[in-house]
DSSP file (Angstrom, degrees, kcal/mol; ACC not computed):
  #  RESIDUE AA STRUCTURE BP1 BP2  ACC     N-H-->O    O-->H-N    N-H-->O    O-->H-N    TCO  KAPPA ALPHA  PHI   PSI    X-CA   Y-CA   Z-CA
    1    1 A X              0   0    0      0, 0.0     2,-0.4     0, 0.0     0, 0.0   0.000 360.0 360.0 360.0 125.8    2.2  -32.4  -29.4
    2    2 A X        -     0   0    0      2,-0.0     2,-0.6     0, 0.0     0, 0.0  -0.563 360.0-171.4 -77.9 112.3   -0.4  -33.5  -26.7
    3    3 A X        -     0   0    0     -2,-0.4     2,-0.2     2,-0.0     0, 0.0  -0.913   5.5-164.7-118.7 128.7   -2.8  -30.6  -26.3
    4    4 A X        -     0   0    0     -2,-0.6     2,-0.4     2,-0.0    -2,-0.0  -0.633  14.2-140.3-103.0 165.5   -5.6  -30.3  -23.4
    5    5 A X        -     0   0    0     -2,-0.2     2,-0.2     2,-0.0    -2,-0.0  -0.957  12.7-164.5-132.8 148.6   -8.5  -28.0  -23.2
    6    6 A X    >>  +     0   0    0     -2,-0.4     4,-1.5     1,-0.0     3,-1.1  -0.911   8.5 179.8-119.4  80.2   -9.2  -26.6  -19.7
    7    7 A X  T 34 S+     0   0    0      1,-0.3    -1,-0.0    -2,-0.2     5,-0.0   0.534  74.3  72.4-104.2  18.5  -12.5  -25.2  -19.8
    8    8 A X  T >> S+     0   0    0      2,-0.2     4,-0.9     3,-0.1     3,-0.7   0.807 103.6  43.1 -56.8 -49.9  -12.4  -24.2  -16.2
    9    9 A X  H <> S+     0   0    0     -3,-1.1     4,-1.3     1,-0.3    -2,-0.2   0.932 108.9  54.9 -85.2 -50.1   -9.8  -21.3  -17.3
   10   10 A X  H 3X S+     0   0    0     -4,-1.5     4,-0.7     1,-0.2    -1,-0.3   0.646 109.8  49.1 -57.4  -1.0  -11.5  -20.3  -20.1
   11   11 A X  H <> S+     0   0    0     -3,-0.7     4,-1.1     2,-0.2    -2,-0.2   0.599 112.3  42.7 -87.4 -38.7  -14.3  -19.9  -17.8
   12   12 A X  H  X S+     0   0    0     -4,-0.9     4,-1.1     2,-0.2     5,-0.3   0.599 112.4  60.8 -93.9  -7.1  -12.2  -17.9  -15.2
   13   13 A X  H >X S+     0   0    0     -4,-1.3     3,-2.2    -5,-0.3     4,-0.8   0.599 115.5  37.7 -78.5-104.6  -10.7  -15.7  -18.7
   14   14 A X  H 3X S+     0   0    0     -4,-0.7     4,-1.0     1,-0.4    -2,-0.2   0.283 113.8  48.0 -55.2 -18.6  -14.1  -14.9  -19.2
   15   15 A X  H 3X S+     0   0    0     -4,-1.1     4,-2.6    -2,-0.6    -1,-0.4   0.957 112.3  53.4 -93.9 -51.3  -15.5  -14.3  -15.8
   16   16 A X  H <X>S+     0   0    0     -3,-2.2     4,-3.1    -4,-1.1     5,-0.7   0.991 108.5  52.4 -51.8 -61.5  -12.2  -11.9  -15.0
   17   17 A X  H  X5S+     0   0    0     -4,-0.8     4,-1.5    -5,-0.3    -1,-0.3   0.949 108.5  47.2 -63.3 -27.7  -13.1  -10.1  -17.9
   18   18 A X  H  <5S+     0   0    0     -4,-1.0    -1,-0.3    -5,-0.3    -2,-0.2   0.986 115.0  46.8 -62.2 -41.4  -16.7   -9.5  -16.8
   19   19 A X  H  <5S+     0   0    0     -4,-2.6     3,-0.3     1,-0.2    -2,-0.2   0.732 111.4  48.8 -80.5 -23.8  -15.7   -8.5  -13.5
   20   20 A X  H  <5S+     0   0    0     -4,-3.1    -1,-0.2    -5,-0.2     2,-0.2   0.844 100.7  66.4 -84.3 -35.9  -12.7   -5.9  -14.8
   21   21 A X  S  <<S+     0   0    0     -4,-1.5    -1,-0.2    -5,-0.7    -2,-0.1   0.525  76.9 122.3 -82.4  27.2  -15.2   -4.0  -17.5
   22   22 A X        -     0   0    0     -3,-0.3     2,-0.4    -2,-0.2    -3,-0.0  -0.287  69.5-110.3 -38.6 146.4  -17.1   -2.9  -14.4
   23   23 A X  S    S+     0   0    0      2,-0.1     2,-0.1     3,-0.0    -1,-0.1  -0.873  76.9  30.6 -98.3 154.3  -17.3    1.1  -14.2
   24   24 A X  S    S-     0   0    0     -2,-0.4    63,-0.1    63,-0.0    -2,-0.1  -0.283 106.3  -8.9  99.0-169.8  -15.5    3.2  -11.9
   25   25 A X        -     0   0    0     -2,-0.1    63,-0.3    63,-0.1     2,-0.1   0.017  56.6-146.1 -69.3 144.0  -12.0    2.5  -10.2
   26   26 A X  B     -a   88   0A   0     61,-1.9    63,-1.2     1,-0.1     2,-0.5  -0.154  26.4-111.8 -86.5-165.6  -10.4   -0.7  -10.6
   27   27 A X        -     0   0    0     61,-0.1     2,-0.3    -2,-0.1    63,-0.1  -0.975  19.1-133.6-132.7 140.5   -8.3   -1.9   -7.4
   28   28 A X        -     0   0    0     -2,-0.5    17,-0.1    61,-0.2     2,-0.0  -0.647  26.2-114.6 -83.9 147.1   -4.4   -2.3   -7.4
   29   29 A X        -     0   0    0     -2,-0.3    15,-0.5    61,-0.0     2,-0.3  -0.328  45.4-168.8 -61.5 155.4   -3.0   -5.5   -5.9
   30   30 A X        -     0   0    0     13,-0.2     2,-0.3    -2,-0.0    13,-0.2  -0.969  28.1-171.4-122.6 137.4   -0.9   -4.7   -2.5
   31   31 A X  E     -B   42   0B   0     11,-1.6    11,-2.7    -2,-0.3     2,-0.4  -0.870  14.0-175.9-152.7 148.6    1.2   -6.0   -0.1
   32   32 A X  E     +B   41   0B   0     -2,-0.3     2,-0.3     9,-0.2     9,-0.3  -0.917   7.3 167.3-125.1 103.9    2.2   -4.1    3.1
   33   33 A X  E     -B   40   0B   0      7,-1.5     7,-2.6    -2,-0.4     2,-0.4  -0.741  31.7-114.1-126.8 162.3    4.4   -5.0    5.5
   34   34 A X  E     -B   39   0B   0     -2,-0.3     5,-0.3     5,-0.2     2,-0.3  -0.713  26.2-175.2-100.0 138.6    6.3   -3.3    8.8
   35   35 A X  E >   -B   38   0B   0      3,-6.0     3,-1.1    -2,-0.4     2,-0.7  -0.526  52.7 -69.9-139.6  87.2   10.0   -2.8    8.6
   36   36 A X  T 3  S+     0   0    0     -2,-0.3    -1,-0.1     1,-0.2    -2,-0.0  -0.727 119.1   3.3  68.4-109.3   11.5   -1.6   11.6
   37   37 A X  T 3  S+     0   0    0     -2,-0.7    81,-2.2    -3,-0.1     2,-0.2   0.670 128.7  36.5 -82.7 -16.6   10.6    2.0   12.1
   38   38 A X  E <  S-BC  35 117B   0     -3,-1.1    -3,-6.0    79,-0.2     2,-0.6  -0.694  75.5-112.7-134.7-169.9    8.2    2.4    9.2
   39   39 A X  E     -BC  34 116B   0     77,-0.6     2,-0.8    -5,-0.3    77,-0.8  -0.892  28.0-153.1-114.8 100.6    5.3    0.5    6.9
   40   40 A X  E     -BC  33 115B   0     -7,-2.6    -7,-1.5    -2,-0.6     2,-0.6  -0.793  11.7-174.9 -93.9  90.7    6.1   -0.3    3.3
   41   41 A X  E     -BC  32 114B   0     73,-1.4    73,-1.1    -2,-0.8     2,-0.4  -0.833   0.9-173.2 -86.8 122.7    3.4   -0.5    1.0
   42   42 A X  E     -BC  31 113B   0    -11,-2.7   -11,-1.6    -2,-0.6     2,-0.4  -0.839   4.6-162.6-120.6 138.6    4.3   -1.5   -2.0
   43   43 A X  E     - C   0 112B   0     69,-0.8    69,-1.3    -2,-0.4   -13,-0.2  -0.961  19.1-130.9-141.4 118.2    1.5   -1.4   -5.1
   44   44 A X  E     + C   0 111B   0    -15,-0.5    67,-0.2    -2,-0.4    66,-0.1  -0.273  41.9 150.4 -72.1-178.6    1.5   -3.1   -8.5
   45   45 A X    >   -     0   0    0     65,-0.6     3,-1.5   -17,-0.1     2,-0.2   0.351  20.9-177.2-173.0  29.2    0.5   -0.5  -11.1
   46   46 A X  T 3   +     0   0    0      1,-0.3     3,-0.1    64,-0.2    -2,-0.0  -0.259  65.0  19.6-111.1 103.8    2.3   -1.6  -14.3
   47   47 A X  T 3  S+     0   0    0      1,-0.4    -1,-0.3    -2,-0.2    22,-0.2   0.029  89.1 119.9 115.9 -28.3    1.8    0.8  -17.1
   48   48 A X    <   -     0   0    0     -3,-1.5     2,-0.9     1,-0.1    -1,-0.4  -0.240  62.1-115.6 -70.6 162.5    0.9    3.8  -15.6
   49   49 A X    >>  -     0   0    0     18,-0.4     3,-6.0     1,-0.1     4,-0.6  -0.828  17.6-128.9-100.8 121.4    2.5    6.8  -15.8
   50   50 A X  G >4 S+     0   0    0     -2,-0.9     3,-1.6     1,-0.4    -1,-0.1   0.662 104.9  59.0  -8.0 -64.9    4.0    8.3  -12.9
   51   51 A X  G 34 S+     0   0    0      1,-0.3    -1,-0.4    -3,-0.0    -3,-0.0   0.732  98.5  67.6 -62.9  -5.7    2.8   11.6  -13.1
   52   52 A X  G <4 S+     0   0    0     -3,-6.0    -1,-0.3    15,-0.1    -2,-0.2   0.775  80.1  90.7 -76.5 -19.3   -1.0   10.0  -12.9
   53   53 A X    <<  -     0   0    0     -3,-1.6     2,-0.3    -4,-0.6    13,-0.2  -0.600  57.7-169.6 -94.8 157.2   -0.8    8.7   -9.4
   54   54 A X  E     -E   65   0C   0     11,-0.9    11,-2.8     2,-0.0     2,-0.3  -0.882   5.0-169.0-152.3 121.5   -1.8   10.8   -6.7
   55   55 A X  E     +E   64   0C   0     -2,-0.3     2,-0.2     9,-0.3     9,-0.2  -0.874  14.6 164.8 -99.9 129.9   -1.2   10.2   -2.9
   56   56 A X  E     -E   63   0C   0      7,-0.7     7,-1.5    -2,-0.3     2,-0.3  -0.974  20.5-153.2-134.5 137.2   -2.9   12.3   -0.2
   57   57 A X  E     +E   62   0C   0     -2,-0.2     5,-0.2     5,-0.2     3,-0.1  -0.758  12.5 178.3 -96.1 126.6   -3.4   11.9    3.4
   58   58 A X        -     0   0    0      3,-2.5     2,-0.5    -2,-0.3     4,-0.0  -0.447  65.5 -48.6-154.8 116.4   -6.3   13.3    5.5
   59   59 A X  S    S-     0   0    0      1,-0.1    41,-0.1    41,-0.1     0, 0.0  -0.848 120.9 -26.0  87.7-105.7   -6.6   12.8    8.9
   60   60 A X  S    S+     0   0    0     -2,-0.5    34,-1.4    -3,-0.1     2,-0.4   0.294 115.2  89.1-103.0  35.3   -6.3    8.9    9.2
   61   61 A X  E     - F   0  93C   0     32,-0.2    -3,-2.5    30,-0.0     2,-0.6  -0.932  59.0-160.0-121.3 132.6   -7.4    7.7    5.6
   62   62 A X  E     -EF  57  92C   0     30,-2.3    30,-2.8    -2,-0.4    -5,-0.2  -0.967  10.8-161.1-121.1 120.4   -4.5    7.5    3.0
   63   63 A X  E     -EF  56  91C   0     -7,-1.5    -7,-0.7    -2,-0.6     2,-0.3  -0.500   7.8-165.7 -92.6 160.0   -5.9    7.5   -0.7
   64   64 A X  E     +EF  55  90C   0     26,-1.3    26,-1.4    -9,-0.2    -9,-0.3  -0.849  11.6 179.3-125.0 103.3   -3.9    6.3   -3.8
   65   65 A X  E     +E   54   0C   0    -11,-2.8   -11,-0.9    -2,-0.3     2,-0.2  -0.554   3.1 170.8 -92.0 159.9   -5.2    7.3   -7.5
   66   66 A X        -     0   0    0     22,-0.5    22,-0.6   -13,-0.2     2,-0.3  -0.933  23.5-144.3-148.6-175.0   -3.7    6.4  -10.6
   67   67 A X  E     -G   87   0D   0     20,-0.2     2,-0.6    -2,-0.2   -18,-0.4  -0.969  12.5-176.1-130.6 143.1   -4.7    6.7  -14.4
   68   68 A X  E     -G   86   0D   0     18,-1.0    18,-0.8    -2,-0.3     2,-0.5  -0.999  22.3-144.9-132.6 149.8   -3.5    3.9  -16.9
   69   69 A X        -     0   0    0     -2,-0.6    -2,-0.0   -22,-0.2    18,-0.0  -0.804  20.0 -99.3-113.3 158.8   -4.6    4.9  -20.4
   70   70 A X        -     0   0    0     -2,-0.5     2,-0.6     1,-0.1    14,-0.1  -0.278  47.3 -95.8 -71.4 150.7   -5.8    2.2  -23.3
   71   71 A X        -     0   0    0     12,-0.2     2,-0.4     2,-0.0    -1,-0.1  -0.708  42.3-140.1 -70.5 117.8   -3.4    1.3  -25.7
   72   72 A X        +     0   0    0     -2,-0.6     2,-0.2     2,-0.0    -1,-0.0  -0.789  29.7 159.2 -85.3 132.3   -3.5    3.5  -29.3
   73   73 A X    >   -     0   0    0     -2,-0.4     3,-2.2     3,-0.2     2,-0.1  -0.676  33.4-137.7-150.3 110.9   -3.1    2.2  -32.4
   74   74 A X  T 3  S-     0   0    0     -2,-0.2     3,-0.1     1,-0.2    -2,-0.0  -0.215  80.0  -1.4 -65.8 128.6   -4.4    4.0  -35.0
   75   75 A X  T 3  S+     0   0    0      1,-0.4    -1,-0.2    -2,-0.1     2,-0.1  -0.035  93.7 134.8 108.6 -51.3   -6.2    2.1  -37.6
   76   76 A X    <   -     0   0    0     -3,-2.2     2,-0.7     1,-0.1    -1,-0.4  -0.338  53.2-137.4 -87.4 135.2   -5.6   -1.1  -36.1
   77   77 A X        -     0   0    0     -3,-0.1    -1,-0.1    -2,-0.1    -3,-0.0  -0.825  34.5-123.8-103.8 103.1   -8.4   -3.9  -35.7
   78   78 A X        -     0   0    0     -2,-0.7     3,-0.0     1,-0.1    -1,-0.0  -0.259  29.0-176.9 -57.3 149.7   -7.9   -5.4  -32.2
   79   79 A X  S    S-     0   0    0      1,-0.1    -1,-0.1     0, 0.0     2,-0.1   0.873  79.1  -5.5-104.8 -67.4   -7.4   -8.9  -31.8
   80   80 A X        -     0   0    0      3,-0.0     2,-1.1     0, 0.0     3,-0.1  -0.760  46.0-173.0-150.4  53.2   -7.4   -8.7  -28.0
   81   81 A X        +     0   0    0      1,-0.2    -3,-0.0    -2,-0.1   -11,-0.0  -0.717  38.6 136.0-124.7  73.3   -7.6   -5.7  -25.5
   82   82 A X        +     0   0    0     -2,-1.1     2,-0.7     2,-0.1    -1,-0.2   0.424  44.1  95.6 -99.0   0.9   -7.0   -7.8  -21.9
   83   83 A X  S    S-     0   0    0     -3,-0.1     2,-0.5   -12,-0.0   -12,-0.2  -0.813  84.1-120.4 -86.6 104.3   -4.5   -5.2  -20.4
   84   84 A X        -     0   0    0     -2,-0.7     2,-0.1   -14,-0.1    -2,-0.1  -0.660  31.9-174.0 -72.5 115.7   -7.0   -2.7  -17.9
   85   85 A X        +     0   0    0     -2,-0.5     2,-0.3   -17,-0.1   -16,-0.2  -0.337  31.6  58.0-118.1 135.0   -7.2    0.2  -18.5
   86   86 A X  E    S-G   68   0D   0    -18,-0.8   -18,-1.0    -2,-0.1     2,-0.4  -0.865  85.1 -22.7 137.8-144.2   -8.8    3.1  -16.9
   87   87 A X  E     -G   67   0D   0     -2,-0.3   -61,-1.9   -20,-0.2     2,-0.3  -0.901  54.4-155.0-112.3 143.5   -8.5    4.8  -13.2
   88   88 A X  B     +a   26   0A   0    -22,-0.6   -22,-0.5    -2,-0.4     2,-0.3  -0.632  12.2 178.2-120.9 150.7   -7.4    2.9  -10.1
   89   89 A X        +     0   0    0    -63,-1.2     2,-0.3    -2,-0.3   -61,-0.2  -0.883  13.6 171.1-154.2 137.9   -7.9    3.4   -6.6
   90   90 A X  E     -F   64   0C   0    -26,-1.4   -26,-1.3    -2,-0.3     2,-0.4  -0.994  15.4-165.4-143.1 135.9   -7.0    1.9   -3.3
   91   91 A X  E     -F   63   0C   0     -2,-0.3     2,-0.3   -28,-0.2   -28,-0.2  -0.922  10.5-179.8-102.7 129.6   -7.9    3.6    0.5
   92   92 A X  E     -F   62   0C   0    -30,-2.8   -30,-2.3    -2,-0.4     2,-0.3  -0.955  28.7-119.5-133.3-174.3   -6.4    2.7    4.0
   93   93 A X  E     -F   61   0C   0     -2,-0.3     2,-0.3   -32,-0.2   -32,-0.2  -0.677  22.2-163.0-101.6 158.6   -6.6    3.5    7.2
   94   94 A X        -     0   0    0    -34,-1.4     4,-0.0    -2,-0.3    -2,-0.0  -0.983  17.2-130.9-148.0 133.7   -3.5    4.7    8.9
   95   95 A X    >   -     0   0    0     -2,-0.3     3,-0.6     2,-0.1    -1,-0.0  -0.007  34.5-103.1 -63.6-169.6   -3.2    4.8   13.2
   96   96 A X  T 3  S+     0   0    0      1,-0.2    -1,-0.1     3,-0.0   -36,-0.0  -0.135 105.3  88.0-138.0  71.9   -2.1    7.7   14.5
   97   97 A X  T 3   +     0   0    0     25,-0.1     2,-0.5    24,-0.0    -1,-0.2  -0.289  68.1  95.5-117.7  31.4    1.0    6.6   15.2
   98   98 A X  S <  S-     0   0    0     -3,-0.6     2,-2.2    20,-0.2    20,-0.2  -0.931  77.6-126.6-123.0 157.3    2.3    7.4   12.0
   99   99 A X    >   -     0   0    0     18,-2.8     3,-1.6    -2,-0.5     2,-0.3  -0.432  25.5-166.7-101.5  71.8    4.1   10.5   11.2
  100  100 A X  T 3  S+     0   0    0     -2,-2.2    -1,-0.2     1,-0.3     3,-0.1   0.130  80.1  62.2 -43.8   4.7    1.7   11.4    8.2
  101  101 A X  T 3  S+     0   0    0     -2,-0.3     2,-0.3    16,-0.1    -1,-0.3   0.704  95.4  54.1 -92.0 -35.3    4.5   14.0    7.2
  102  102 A X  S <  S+     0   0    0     -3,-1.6    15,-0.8    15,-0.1     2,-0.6  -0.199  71.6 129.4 -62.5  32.0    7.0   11.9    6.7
  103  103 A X  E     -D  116   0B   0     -2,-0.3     2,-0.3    13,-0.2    13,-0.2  -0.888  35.1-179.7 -98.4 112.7    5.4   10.0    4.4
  104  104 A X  E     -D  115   0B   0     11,-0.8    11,-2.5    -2,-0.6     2,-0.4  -0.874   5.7-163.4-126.8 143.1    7.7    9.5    0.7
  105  105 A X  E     -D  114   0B   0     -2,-0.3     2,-0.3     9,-0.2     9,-0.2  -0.894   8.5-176.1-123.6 157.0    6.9    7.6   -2.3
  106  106 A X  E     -D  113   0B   0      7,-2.5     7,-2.7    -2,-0.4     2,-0.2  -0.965  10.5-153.0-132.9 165.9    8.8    6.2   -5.6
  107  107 A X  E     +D  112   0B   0     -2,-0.3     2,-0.5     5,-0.3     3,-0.2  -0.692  25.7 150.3-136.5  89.0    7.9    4.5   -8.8
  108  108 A X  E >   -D  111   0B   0      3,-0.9     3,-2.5     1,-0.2    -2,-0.1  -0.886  67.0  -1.1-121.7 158.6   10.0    2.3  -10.6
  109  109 A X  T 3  S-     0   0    0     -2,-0.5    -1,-0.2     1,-0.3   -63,-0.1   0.900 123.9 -59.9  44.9  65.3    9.4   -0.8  -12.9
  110  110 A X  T 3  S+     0   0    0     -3,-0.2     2,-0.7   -62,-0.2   -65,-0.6   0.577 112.2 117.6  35.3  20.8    5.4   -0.6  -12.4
  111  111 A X  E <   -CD  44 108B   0     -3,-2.5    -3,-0.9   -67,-0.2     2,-0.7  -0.734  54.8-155.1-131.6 108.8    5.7   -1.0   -9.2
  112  112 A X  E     -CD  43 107B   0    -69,-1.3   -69,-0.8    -2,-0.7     2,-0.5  -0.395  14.6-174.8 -38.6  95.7    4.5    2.0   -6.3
  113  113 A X  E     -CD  42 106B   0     -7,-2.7    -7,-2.5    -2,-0.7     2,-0.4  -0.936   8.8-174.1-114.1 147.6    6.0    2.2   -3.0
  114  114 A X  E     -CD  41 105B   0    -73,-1.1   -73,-1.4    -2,-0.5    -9,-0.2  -0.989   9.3-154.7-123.7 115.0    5.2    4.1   -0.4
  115  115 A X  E     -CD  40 104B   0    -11,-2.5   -11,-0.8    -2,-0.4   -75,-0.2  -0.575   9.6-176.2 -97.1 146.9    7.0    4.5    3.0
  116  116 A X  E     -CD  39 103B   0    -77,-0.8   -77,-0.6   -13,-0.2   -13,-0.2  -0.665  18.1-145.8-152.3  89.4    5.2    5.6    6.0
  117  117 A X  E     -C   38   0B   0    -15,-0.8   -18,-2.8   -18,-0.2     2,-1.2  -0.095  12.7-112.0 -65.0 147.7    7.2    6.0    8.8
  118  118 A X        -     0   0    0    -81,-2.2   -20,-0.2   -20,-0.2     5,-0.2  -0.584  33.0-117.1 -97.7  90.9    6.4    5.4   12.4
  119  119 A X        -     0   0    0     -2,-1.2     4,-0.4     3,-0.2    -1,-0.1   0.390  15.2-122.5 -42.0-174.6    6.1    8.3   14.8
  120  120 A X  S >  S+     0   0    0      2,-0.2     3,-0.8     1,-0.2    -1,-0.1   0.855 116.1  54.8 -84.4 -43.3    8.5    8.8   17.9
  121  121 A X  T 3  S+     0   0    0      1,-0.2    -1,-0.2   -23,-0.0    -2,-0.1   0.902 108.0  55.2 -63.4 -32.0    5.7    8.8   20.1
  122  122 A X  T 3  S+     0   0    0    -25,-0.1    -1,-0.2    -4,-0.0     2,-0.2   0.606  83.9  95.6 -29.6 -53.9    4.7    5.4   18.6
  123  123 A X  S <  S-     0   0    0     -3,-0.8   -86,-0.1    -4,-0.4    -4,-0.0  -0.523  80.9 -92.2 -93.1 160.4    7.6    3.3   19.0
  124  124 A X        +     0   0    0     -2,-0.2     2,-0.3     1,-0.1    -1,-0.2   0.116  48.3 171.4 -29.0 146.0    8.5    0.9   21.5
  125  125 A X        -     0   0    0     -3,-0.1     2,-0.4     0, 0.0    -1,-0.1  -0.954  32.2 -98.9-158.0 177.1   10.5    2.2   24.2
  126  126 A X        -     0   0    0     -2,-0.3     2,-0.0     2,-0.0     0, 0.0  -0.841  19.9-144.8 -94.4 143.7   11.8    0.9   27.6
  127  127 A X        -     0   0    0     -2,-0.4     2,-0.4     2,-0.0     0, 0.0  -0.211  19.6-137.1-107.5-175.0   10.2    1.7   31.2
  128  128 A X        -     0   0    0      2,-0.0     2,-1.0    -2,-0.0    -2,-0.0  -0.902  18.1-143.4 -82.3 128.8   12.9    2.0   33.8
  129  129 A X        -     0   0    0     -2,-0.4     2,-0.4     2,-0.0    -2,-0.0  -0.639  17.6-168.9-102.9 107.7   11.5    0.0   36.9
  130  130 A X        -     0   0    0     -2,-1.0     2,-0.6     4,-0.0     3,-0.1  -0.819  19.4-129.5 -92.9 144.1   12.5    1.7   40.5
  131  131 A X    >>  -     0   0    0     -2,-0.4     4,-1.0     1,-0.2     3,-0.7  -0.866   4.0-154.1 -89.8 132.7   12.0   -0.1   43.9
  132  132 A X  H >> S+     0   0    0     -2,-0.6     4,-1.7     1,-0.2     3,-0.7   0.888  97.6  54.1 -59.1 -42.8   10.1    2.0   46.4
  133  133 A X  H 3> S+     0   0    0      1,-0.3     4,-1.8     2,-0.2    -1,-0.2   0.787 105.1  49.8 -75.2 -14.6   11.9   -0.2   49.3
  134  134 A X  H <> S+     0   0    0     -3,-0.7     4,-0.7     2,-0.2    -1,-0.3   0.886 112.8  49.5 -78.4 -36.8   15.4    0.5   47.9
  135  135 A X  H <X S+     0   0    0     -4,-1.0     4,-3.8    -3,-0.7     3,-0.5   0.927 113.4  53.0 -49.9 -45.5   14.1    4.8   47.9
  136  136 A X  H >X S+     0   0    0     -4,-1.7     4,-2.3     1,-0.3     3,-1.1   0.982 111.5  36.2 -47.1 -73.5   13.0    4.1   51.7
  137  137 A X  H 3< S+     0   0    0     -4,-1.8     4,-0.4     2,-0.3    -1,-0.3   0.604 115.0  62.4 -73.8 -13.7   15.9    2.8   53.0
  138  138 A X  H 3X S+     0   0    0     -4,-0.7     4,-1.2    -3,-0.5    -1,-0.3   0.801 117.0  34.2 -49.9 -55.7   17.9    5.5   50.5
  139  139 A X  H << S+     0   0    0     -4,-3.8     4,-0.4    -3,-1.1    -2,-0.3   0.554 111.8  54.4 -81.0 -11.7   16.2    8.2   52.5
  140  140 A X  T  < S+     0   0    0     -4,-2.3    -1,-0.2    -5,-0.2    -3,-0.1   0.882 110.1  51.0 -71.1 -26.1   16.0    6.7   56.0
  141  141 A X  T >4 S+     0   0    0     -4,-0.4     3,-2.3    -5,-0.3    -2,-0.2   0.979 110.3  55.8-101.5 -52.0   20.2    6.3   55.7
  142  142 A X  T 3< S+     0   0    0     -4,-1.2    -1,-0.3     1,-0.3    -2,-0.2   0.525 107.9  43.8 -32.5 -26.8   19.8   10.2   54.6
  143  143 A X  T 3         0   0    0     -4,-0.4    -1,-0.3     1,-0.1    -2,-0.2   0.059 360.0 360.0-131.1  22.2   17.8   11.5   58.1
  144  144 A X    <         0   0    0     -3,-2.3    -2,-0.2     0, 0.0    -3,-0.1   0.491 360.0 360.0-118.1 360.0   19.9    9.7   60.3
């Protein structure tokens, strides 16, 4: 069995792990996209437990916390600890053309989403276009 050493990735192992044992809140991957009437963001989190995250909106900034806790194992001489741990946060900005009360979330299979629906006032709508000459000649035919 042919085996190569990459010492580029062991470089980028090590370098990730310098950069995650930072302190303070780590950041969750995202991806957000528009789907008709509303905004899906949807947010890895994989391990946490549900009840840690807390979403709140105030005015246009919508926050996301969550908690992931370290693996226990009591006794037990780690090998390996590359899974991160600790408290997450990600902020955005929301226009205000969203209807920041109608905003619902779920969590299944690590993964957050959050719907954020698009107010009334917001969406696209159609103009109806009158012609003034067509009014004119509506009223002239009207006062003779």
């Amino acid at each position: 069995m042919a085996m190569t050493f990459d010492p580029f990735s062991e470089l980028d192992r090590l370098a990730s792990g310098l950069l995650q044992s930072r302190p303070g809140p780590r950041v969750m991957p995202v991806d957000l996209y528009r789907d008709a009437d509303r905004y899906v963001l949807n947010a890895d989190l994989p391990g946490v437990d549900p009840g840690s995250v807390d979403i709140d909106v105030d005015g246009q900034l919508l926050t996301i916390r969550a908690q992931r806790t370290a693996g226990e194992a009591a006794g037990a001489k780690w090998l390996t600890q590359e899974r991160p741990s600790g408290s997450y946060l990600r902020q955005f900005s929301i226009g205000e053309g969203v209807d920041t009360a109608g905003i619902s979330a779920s969590y299944d299979n690590g993964v957050l989403s959050v719907v954020i629906p698009i107010s009334e006032r917001a969406k696209p709508r159609k103009i109806a276009v009158q012609s003034l000459s067509a009014d004119a000649d509506a009223q002239k035919t009207l006062t003779s």
